[in-house]
Structures are given as C-alpha cells and as structure tokens.
C-alpha positions as CSV (number, residue, x, y, z in Angstrom):
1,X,-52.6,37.0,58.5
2,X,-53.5,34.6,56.1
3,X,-56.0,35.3,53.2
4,X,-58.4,32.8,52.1
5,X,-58.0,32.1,48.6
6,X,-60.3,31.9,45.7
7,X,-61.5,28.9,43.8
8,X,-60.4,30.7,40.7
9,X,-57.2,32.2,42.1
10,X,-55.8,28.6,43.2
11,X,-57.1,27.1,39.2
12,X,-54.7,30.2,37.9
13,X,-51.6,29.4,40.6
14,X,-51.8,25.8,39.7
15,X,-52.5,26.2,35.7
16,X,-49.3,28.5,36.2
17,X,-47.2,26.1,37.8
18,X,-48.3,23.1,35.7
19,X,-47.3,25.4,32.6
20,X,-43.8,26.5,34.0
21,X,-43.4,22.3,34.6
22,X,-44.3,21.6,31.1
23,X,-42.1,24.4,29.8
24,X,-39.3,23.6,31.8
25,X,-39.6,19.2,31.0
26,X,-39.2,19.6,27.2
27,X,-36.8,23.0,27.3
28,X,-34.6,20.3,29.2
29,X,-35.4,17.7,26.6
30,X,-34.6,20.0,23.5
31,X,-31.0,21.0,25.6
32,X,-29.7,17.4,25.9
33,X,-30.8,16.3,22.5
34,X,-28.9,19.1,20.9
35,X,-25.9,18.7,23.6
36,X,-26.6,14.5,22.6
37,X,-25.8,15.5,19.3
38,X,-23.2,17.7,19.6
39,X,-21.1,14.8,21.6
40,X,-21.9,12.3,19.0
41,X,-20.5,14.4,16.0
42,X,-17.6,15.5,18.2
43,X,-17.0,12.1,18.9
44,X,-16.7,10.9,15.3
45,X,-14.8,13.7,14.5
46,X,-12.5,12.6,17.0
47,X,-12.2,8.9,16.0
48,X,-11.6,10.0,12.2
49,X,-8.8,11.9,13.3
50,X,-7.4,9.6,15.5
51,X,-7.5,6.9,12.4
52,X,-6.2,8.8,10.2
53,X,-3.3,9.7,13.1
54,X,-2.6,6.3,13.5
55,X,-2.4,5.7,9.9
56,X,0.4,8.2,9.2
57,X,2.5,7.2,12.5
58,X,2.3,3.7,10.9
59,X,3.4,4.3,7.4
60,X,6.3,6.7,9.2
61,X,7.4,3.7,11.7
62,X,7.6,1.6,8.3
63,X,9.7,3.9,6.4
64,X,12.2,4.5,9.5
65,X,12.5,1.0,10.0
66,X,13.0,1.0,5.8
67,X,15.4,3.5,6.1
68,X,17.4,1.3,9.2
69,X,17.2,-1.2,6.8
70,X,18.7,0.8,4.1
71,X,17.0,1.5,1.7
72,X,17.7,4.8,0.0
73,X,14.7,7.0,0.4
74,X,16.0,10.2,-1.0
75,X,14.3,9.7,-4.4
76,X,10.8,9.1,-2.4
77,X,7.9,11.4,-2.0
78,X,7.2,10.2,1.5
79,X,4.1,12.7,1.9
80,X,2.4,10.8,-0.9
81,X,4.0,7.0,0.4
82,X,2.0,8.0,3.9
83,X,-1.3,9.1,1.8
84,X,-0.7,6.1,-0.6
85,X,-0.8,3.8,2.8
86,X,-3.3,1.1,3.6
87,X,-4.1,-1.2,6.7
88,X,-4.4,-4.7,6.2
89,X,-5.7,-6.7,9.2
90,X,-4.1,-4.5,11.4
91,X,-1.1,-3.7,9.9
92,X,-0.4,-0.3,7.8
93,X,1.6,-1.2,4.7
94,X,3.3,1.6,3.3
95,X,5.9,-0.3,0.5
96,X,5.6,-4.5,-0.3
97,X,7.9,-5.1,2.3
98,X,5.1,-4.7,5.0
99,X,3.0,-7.4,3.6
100,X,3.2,-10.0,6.0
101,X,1.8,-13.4,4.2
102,X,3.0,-14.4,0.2
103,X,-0.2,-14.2,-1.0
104,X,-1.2,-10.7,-0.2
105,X,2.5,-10.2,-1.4
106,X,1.6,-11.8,-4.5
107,X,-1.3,-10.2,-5.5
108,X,-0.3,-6.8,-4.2
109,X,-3.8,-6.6,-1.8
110,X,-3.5,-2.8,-1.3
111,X,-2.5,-1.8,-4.6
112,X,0.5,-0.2,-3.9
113,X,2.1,-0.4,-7.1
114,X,-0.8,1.6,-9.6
115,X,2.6,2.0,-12.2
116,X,2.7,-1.2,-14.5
117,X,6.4,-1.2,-14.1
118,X,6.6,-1.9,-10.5
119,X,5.0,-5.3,-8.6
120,X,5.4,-7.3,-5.5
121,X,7.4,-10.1,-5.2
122,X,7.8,-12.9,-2.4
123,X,10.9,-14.4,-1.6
124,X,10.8,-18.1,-0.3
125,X,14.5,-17.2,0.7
126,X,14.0,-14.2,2.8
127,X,10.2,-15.2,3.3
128,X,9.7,-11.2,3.0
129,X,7.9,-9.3,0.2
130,X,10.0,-7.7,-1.9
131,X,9.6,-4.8,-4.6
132,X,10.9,-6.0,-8.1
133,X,10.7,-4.2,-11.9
134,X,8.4,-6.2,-14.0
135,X,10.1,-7.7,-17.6
C-alpha cells in the first residue's frame, strides 16, 4: 500500500516544493509592486483631474455670479478667463472682483491683468476689488 521512499526521492520532493514556495513568494511580490504602482499613478492622475475640475467650476461660479451681478460678458473670452484662473488661499479668482483683502487687490497677487492698460483697484466704499483702466 504504501511505498517506502528514498532518501534521494524525498531531497527531490522537498527541493521541489521549497522552489515552487520561492517562485510563488516573489511572483506575488513583483504582482503587487506593479499593481502598487499602478494605483499610485492612477491616483495622481485622478487628483490632477479633480484640481483642475474644481478650478474651472470655480472660475465658472465667479463669472455667473459676475454675470448676476451685471456685468456684460459678451465681449469675454470665458474659455481663456477659466485657463487664465488662479486660487488664492482657497479661493479661485477669475477677474479682481474675487480678490477678497485690499492688498492682494492692490498688487494684483495672481496677475490677472498681464495688459499694461488694465489693473486692480480697491474701493474703501464698496470694500470690493474693482477692475479700473490705468491713466
């Protein structure tokens, strides 16, 4: 029934098991350092989109609640206002109007205004930035 087994024959079963183990351990190890990887990358991917998602359903909040405000924005390239956009501690500011403190207003933080023409402006009336032709 059963066979008694060789010296040599059990040396070969276990050198054939301990091999299959080793194999299998870093097979295992390669697999969820490339599937590691793959989630990391995926992962930033992810986040850049979701920034740059964010950044654009900022700048469009800002120019609806221009637009309620009314300001004519017929004349306005808003693909390149939402690319021209910046955050500021938190906030996306799209036109000077977003800046929320007079000295970011003042010294136009984001560089919104790269024509010399154009600068922001704070009014101590209003206490809102406003968007003025330099003289």
């Amino acid at each position: 029934m059963f066979r008694k087994r060789s010296k040599k024959g059990m040396m070969d079963d276990l050198f054939d098991f301990l091999f299959t183990v080793f194999v299998a351990f870093f097979l295992l190890f390669f697999i969820s350092v490339a599937w590691q990887g793959a989630a990391q990358a995926s992962e930033q991917q992810s986040l850049e989109a979701l920034s740059k998602f964010r950044q654009r359903d900022a700048a469009i909040d800002n120019l609806r609640v221009a637009s309620a405000q009314g300001y004519n924005l017929e004349r306005v390239d808003i693909e390149q206002k939402i690319a021209h956009s910046k955050v500021l501690g938190g906030r996306t500011i799209t036109e000077c109007g977003d800046y929320a403190a007079a000295s970011d207003c003042q010294q136009d933080t984001v560089s919104l205004h790269a024509t010399p023409n154009l600068r922001c402006v704070w009014s101590d009336e209003t206490q809102q930035c406003l968007t003025r032709v330099r003289t």
